[in-house]
Backbone as CSV, one residue per row, in Angstrom:
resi,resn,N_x,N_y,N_z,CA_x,CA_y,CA_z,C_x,C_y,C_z
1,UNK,16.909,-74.175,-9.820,15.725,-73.848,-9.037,15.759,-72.395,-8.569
2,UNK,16.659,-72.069,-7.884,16.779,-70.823,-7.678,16.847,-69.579,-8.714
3,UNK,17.139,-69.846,-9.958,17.080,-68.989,-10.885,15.862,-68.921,-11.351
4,UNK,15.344,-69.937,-11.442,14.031,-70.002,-11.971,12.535,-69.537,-10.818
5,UNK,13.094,-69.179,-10.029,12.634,-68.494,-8.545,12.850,-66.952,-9.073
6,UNK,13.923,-66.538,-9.383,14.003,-65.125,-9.767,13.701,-64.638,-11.240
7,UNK,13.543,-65.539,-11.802,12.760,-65.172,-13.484,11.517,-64.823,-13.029
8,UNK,10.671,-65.490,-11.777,9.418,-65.511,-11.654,9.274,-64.187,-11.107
9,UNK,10.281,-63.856,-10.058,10.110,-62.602,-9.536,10.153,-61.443,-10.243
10,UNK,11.313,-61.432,-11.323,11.921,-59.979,-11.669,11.056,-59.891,-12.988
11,UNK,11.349,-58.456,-13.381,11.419,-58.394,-14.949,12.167,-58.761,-15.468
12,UNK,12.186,-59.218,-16.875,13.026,-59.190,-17.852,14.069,-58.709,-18.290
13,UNK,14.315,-57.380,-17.625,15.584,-56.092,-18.249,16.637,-56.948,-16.567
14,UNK,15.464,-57.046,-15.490,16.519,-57.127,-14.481,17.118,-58.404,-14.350
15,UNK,16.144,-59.419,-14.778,16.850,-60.958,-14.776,17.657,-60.781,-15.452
16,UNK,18.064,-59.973,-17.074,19.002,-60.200,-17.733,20.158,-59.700,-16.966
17,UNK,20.401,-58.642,-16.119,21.664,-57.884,-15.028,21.568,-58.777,-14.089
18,UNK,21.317,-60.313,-13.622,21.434,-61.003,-12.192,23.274,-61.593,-12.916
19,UNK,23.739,-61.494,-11.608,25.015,-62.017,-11.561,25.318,-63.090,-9.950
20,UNK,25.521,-64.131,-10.371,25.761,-64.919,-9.600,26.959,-64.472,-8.453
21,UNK,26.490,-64.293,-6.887,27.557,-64.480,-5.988,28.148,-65.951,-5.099
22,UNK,27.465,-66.690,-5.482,27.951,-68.411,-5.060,26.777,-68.063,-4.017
23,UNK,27.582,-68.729,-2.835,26.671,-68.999,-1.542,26.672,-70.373,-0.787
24,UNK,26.222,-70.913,-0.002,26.622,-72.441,0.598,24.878,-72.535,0.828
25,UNK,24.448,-72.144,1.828,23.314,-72.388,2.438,22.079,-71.997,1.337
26,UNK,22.205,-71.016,0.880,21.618,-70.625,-0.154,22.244,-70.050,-1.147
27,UNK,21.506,-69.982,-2.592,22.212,-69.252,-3.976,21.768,-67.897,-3.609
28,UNK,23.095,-67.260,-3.916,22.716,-65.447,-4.128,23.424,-64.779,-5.328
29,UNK,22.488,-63.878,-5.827,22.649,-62.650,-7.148,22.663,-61.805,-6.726
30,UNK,23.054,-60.945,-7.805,22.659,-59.466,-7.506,22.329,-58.736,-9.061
31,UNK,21.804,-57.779,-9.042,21.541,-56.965,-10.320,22.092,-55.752,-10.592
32,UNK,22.954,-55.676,-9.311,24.159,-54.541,-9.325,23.379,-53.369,-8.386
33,UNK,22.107,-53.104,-7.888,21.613,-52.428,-7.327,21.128,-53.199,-5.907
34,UNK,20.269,-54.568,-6.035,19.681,-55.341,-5.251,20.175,-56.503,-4.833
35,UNK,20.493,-57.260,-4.090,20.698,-58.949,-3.877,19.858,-59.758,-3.498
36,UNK,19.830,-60.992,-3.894,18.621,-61.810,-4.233,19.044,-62.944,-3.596
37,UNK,18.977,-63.587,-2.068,19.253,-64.611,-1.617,18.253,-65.711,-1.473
38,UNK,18.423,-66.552,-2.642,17.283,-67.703,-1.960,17.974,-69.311,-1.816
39,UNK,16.741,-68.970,-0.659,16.558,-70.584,-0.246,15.757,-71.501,-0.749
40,UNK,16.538,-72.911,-0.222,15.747,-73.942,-0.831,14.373,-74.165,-0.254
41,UNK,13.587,-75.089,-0.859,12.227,-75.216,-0.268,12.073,-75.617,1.274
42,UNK,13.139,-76.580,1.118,12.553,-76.834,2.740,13.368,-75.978,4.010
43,UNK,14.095,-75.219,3.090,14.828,-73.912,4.124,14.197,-72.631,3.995
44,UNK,12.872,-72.496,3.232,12.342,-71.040,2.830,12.120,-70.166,3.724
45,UNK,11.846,-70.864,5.128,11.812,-70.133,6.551,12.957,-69.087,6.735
46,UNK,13.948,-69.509,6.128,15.260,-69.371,6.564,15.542,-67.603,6.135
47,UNK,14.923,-67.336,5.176,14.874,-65.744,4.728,14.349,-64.782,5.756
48,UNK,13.106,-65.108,6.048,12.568,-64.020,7.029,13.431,-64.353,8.445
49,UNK,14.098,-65.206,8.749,14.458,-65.236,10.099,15.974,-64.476,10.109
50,UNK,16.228,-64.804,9.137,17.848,-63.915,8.317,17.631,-62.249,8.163
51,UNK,16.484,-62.163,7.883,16.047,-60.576,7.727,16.026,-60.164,9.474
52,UNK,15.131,-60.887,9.881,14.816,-60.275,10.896,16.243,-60.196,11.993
53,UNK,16.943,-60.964,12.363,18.122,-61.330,12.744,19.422,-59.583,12.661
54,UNK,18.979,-59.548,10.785,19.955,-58.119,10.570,19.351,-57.159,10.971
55,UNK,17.972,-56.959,11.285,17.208,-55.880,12.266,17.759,-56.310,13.301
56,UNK,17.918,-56.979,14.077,18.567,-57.149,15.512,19.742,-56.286,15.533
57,UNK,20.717,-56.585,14.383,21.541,-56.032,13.960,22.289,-54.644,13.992
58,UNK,20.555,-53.988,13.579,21.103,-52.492,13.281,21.158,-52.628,11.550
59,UNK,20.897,-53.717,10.863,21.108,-53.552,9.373,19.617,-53.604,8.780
60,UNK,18.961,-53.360,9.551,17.321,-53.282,9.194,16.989,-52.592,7.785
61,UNK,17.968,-51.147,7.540,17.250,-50.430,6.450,18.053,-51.483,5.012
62,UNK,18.790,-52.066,5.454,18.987,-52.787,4.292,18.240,-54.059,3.909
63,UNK,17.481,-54.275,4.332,16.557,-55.242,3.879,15.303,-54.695,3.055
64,UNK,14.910,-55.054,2.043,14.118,-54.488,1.279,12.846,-55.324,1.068
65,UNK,12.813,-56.705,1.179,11.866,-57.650,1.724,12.125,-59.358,1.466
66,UNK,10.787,-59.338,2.144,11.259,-61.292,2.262,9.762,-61.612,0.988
67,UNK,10.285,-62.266,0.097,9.077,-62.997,-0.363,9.697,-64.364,-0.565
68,UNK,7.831,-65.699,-1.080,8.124,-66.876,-1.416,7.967,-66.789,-2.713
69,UNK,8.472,-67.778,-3.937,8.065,-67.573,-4.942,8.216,-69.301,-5.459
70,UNK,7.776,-69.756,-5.963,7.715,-71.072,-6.301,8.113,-72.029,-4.669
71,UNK,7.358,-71.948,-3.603,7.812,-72.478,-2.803,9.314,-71.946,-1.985
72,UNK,10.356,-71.448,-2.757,11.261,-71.054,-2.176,11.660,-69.493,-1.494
73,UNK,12.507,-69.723,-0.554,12.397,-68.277,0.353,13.588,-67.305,-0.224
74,UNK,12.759,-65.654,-0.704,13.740,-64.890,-1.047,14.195,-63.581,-0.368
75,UNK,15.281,-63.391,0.086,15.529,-62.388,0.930,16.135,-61.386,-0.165
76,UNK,15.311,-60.209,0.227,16.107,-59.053,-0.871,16.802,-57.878,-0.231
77,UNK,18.003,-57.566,0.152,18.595,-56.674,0.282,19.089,-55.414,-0.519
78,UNK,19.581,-54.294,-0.393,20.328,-53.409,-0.670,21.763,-54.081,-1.209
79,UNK,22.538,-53.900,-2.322,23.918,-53.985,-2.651,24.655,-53.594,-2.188
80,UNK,25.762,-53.727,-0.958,26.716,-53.138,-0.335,27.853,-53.087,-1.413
81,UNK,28.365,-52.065,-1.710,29.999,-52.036,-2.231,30.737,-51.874,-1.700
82,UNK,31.019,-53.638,-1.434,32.657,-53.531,-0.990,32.551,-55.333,-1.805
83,UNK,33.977,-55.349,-1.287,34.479,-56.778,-1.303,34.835,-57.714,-0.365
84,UNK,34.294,-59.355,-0.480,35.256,-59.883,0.751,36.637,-59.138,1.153
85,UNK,36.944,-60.130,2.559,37.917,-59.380,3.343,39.111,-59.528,2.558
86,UNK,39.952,-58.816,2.485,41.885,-59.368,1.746,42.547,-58.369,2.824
87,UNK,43.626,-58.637,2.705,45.160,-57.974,3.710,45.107,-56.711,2.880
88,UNK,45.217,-56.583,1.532,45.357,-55.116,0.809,44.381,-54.208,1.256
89,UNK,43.272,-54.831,1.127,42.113,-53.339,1.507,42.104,-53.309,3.143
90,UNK,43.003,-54.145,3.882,42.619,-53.625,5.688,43.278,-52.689,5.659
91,UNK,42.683,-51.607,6.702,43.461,-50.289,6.874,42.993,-49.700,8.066
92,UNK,43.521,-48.709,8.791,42.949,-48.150,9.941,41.586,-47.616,10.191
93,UNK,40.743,-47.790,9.124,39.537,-47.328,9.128,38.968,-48.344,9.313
94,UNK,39.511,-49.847,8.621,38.921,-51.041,8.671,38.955,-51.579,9.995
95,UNK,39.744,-51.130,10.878,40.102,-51.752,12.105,39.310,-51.219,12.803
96,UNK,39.337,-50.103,12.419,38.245,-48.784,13.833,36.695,-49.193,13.717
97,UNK,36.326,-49.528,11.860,34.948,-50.031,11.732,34.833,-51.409,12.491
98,UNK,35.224,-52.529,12.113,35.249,-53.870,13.231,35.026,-53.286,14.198
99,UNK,35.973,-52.751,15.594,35.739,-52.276,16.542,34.265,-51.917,16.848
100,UNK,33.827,-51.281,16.056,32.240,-50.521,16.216,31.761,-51.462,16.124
101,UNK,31.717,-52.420,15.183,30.289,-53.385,14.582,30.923,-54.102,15.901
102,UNK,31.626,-54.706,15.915,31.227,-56.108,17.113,31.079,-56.185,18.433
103,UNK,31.345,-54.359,18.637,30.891,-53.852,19.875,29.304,-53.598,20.061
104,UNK,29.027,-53.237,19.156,28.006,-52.997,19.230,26.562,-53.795,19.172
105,UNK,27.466,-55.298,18.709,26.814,-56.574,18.443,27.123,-56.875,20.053
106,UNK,27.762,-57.082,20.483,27.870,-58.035,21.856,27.629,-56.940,23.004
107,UNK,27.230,-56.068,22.639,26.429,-55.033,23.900,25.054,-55.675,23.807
108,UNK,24.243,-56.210,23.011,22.892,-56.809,22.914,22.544,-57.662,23.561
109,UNK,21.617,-58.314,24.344,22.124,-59.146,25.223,20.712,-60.215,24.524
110,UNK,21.154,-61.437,25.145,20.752,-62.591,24.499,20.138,-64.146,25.780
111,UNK,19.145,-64.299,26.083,18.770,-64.935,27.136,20.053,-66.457,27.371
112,UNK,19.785,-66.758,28.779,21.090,-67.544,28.658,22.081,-67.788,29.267
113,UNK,22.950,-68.828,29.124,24.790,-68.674,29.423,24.848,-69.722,28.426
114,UNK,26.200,-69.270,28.028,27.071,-70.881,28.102,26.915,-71.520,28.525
115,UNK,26.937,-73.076,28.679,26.821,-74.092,29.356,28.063,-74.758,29.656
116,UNK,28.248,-75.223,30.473,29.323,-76.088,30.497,29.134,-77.360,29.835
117,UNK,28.218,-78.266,29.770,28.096,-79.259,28.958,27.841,-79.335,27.248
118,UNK,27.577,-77.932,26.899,27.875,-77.829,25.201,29.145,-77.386,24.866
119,UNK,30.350,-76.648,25.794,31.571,-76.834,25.730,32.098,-78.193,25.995
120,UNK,31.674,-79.032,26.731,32.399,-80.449,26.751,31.797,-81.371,25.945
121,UNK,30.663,-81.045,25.350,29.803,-81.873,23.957,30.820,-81.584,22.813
122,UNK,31.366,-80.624,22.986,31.763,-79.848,21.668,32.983,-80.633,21.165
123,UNK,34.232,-80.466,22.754,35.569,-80.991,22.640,35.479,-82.331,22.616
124,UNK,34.049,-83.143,22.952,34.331,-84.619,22.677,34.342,-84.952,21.632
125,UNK,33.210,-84.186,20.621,32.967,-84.285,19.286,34.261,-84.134,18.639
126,UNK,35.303,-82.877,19.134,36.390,-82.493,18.299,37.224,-83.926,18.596
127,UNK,37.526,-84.595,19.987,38.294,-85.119,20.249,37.768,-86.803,19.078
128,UNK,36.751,-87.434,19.147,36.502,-88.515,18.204,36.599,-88.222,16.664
129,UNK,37.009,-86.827,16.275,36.962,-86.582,14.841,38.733,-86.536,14.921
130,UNK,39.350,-85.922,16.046,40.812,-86.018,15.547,41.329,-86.731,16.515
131,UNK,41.303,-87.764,16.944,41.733,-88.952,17.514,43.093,-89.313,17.419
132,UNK,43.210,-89.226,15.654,44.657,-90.335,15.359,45.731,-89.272,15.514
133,UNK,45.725,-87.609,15.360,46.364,-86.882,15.791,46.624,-86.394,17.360
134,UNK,48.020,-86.850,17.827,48.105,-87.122,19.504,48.164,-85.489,19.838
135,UNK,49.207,-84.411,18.890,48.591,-82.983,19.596,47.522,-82.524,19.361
136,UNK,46.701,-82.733,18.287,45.272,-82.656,18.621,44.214,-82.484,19.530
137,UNK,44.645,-83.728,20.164,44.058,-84.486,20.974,44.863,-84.196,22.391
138,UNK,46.044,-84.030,22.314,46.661,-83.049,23.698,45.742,-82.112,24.087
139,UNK,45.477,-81.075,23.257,44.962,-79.890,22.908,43.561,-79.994,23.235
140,UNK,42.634,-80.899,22.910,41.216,-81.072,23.333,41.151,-81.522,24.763
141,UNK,42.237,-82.461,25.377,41.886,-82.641,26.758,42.861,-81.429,27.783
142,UNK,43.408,-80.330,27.078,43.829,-79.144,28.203,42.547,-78.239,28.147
143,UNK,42.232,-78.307,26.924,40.552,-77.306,26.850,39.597,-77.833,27.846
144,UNK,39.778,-79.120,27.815,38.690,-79.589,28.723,39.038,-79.201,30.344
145,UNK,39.960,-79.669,30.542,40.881,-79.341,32.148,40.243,-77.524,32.294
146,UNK,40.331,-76.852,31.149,40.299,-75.096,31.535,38.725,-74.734,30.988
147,UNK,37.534,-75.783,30.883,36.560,-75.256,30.175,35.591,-74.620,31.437
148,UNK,36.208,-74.528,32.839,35.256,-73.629,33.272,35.629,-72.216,33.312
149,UNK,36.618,-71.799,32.755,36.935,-70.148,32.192,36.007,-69.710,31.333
150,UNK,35.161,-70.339,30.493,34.241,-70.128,29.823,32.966,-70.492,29.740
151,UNK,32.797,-71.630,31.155,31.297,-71.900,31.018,30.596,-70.788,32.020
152,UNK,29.091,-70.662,31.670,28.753,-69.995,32.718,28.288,-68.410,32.208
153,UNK,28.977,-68.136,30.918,28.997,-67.073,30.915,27.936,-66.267,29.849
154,UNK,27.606,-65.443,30.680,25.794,-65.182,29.866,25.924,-64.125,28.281
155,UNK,25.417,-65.343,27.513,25.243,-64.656,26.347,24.857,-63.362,25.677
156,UNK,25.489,-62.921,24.743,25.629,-61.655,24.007,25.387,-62.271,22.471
157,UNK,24.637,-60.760,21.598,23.811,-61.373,20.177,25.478,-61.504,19.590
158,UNK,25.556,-62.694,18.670,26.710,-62.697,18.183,26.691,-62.806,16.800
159,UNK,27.653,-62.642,15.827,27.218,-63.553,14.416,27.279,-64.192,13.990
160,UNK,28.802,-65.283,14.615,29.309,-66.369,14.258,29.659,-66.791,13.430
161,UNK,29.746,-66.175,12.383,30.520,-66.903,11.345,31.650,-65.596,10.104
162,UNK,32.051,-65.270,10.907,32.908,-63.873,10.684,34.098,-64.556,9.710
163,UNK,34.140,-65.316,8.476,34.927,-65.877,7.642,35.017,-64.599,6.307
164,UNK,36.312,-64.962,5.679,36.267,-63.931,4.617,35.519,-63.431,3.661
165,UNK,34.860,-64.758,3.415,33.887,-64.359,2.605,32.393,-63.528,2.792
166,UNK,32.402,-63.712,4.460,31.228,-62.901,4.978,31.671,-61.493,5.541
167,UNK,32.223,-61.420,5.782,33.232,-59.799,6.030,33.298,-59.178,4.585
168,UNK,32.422,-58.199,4.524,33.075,-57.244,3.088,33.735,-56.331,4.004
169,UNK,34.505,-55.359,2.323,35.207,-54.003,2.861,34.710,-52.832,1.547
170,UNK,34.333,-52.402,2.473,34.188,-50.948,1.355,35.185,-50.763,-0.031
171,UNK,34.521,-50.693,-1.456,35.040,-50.475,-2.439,35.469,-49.063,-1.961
172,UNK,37.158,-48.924,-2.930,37.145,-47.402,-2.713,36.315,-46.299,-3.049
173,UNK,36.343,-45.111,-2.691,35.599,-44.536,-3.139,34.047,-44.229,-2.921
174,UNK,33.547,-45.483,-2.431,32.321,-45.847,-2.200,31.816,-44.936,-0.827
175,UNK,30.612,-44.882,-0.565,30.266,-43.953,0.304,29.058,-45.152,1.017
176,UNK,29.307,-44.223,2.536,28.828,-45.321,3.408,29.432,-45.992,4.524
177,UNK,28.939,-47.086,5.193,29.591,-47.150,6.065,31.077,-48.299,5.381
178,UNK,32.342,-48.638,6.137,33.538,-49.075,6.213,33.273,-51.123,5.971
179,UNK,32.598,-51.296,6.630,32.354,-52.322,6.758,31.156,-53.488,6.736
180,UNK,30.905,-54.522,6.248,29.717,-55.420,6.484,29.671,-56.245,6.777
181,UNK,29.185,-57.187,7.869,29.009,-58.313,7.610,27.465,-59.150,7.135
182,UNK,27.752,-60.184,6.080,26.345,-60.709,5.591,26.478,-61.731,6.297
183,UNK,25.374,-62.264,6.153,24.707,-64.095,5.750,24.731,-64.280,7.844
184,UNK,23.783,-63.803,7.796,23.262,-63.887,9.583,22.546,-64.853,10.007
185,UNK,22.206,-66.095,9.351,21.432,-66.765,9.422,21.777,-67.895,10.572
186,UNK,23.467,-67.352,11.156,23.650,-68.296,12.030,23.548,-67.354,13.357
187,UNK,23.303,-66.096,13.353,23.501,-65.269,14.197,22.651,-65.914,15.413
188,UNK,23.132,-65.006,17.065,22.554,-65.607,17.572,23.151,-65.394,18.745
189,UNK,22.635,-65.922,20.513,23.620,-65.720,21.312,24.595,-66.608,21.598
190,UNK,25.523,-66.065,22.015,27.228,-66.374,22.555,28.038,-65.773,23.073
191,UNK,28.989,-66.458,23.339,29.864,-65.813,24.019,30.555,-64.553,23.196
192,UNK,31.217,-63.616,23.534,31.563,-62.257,22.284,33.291,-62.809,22.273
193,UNK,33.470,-63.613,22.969,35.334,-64.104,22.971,35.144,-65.261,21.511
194,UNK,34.438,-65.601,21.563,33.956,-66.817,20.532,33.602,-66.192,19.414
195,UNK,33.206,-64.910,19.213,32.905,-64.497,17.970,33.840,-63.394,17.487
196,UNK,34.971,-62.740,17.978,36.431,-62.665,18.111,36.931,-63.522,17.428
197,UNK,37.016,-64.908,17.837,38.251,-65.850,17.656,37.829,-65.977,16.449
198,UNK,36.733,-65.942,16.296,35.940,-66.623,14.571,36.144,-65.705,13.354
199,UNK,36.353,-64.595,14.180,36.966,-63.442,13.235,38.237,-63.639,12.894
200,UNK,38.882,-64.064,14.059,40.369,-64.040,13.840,40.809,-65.475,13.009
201,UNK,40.355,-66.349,13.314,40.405,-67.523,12.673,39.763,-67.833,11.226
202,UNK,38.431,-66.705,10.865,38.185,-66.734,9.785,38.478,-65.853,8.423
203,UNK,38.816,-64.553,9.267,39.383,-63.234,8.457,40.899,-62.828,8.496
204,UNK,40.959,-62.700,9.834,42.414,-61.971,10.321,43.402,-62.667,9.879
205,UNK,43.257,-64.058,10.269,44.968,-64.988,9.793,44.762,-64.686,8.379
206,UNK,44.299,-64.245,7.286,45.137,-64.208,6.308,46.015,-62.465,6.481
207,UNK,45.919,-61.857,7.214,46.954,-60.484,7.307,48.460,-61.754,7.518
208,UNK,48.801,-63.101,8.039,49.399,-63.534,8.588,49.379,-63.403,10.364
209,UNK,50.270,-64.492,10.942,49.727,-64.877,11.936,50.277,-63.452,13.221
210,UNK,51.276,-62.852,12.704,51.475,-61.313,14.013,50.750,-60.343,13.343
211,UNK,50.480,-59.974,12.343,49.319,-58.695,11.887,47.731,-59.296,12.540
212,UNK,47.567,-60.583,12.427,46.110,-60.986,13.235,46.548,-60.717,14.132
213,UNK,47.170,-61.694,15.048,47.099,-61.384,16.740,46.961,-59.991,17.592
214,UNK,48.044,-59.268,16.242,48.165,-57.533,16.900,46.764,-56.753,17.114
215,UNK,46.035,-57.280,15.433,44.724,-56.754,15.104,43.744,-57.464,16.143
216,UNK,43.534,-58.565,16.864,42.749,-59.186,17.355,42.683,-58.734,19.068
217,UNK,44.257,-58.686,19.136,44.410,-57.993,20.596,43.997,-56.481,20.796
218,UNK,44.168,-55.569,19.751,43.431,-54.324,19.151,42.533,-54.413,19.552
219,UNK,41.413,-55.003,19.067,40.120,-54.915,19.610,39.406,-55.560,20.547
220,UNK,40.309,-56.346,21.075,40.293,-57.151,22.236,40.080,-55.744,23.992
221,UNK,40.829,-54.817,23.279,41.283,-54.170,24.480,39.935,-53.026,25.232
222,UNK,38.720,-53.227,23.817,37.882,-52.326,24.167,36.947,-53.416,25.065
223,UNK,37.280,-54.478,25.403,36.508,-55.229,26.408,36.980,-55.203,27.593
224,UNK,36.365,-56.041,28.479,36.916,-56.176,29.571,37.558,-57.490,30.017
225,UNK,38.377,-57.363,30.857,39.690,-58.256,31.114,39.035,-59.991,30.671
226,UNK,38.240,-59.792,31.278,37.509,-61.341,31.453,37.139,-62.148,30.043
227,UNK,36.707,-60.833,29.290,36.781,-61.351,27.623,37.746,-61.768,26.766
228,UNK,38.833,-60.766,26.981,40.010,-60.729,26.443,40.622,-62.198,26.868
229,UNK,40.646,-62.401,28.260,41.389,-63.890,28.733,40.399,-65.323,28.128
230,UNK,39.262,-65.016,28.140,38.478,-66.118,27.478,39.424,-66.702,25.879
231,UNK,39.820,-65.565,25.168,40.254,-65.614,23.792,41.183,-66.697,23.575
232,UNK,42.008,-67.094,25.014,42.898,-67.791,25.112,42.207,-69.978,25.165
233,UNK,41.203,-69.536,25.407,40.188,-70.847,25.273,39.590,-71.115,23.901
234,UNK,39.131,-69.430,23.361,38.485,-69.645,22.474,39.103,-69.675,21.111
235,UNK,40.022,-69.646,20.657,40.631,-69.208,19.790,41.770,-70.824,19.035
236,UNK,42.404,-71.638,20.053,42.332,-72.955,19.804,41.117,-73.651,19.574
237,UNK,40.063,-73.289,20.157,38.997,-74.259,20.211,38.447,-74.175,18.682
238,UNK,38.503,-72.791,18.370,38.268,-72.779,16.702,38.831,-73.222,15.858
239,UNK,40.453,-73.224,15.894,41.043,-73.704,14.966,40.500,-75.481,14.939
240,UNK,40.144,-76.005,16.563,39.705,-77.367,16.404,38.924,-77.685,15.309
241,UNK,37.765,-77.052,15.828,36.293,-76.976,14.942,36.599,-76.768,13.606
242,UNK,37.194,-75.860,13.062,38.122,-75.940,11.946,38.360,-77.158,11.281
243,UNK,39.141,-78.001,12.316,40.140,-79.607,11.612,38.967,-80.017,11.384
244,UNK,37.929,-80.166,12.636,36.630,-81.061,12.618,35.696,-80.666,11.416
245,UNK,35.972,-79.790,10.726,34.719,-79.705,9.556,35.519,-79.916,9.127
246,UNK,36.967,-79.923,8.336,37.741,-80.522,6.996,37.521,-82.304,7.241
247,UNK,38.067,-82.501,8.465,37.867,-84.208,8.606,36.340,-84.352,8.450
248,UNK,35.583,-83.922,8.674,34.527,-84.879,8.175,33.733,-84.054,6.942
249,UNK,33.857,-83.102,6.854,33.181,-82.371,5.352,33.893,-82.338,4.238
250,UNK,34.970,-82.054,3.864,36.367,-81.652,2.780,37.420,-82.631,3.424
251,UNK,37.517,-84.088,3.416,38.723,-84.563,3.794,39.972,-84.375,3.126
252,UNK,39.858,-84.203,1.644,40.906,-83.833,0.826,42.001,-82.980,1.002
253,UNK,41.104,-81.996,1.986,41.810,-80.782,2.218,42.388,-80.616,3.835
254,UNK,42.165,-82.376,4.486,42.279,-82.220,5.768,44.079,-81.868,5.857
255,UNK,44.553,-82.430,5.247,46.497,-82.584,5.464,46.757,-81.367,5.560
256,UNK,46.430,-80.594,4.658,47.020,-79.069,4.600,46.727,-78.065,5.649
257,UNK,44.544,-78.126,5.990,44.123,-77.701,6.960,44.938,-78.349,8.237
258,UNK,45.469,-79.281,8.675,46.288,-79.605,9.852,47.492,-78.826,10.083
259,UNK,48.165,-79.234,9.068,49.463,-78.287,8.427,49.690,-76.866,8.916
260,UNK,48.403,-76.058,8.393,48.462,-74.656,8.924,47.647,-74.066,10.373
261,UNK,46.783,-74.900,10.643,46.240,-74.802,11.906,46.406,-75.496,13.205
262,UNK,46.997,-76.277,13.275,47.382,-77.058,14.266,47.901,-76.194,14.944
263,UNK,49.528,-75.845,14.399,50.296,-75.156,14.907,50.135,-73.691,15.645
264,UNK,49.462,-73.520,14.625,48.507,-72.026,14.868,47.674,-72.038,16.308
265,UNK,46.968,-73.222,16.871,45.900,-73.734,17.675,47.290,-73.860,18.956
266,UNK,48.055,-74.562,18.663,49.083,-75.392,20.062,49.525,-73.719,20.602
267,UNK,50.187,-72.878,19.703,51.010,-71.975,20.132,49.941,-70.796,20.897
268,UNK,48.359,-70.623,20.392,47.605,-69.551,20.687,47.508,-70.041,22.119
269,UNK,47.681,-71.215,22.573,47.255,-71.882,23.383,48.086,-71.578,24.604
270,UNK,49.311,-72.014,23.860,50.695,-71.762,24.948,51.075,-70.573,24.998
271,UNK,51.118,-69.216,24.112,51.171,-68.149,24.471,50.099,-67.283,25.433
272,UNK,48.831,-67.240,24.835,47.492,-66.895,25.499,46.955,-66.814,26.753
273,UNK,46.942,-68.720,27.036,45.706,-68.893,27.820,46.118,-68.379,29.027
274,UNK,45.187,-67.633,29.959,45.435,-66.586,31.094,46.161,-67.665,32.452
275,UNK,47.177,-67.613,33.002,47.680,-68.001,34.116,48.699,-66.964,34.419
276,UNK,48.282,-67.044,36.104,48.500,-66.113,37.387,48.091,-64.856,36.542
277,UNK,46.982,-65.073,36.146,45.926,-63.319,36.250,46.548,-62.464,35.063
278,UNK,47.669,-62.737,33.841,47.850,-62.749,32.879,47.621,-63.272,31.125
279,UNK,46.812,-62.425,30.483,46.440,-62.706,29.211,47.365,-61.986,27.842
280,UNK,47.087,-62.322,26.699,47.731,-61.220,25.828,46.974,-60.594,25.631
């Protein structure tokens, strides 16, 4: 469907240059100059609100337009060159760019707070999905005991879903800015400790688990105290959410996802979380 969405759109010379980039929510191409994200029919909304979202952004000139074409929604961007995130291409430029972008994202402000009852919606949900695991489940009722460190607290535009595959890095050579992040369609307000941890939990742990923390506390430091100590809430709570989409989306892959995140979740927890007015 989606290809047959972009035969309708393009010419001929350019449909023959579309190259498939996968995608979850929607299929995306590119033609080596342009990218071609579409949605399904009953998500076609989903393009213009994704465009408009990366204008919130600051990524406005890269949008080139929204059309429908057989019912389905197509968002057309500019081609960034780079690549998802890897440990080889991070470098001090990569660190200094993050810094900028997610500062500059959570200076935006977003109507709102946190709630305290969608943090305790959240950990009940985590707690009935990992039940039969007892540190798990340790772990969801100390979050709960400490979830007013984080309720309350008034939202900032965030992007939320800062995973490797949505983090590029500048090809070498390439000119422009250091860094990108795509696929905004979840963007939105939140907390900026929560969209940190999602970085760190979705990008950073593969540097391994002291090159993240170092890198995470790095940019941790251009906030203020109160953010930085949140990280210590937020940052288990992800790895939860984590178990909770393998257990009920990818169970196959739940043993292993436990395996490497659990541990990861207990210790951020016990090193971190801020007591007597101390954070990392």
């Amino acid at each position: 469907m989606a290809v047959a969405a972009l035969k309708g759109l393009l010419p001929q010379e350019g449909f023959a240059r579309l190259t498939p980039l996968g995608g979850f929510e929607a299929r995306v191409y590119t033609d080596g100059e342009r990218v071609y994200k579409v949605y399904r029919r009953e998500e076609a909304h989903l393009a213009a609100l994704e465009a408009r979202r990366m204008a919130r952004a600051g990524l406005g000139d890269l949008v080139l337009g929204v059309v429908e074409v057989e019912g389905q929604g197509v968002l057309v961007t500019r081609r960034f060159p780079g690549r998802p995130f890897s440990p080889e291409a991070f470098t001090g430029k990569t660190l200094s760019a993050l810094s900028h972008l997610f500062l500059s994202l959570h200076r935006l402000p977003e109507p709102g707070v946190v709630s305290r009852e969608e943090l305790l919606e959240r950990l009940e949900r985590f707690a009935e999905s990992l039940h039969p695991i007892p540190e798990a489940l340790g772990l969801v009722k100390a979050l709960k005991r400490e979830v007013d460190l984080a309720a309350g607290v008034e939202r900032r535009f965030c992007h939320r879903d800062a995973w490797a595959g949505n983090l590029l890095l500048k090809e070498p050579g390439a000119a422009g800015m250091e860094v990108l992040l795509v696929d905004w369609v979840r963007s939105g307000g939140d907390d900026p400790a929560r969209d940190l941890a999602l970085l760190k939990t979705g990008s950073l742990d593969l540097l391994g688990e002291a090159r993240a923390r170092e890198t995470l506390f790095r940019l941790g430091r251009l906030y203020p105290k109160e953010v930085r100590e949140r990280l210590g809430f937020y940052v288990p709570l992800t790895y939860l959410h984590d178990l909770h989409w393998f257990r009920s989306k990818k169970p196959e892959a739940f043993p292993e996802a436990l395996e490497e995140k659990l541990p990861k979740a207990l210790a951020f927890f016990q090193d971190c979380f801020p007591r007597k007015g101390k954070a990392c």
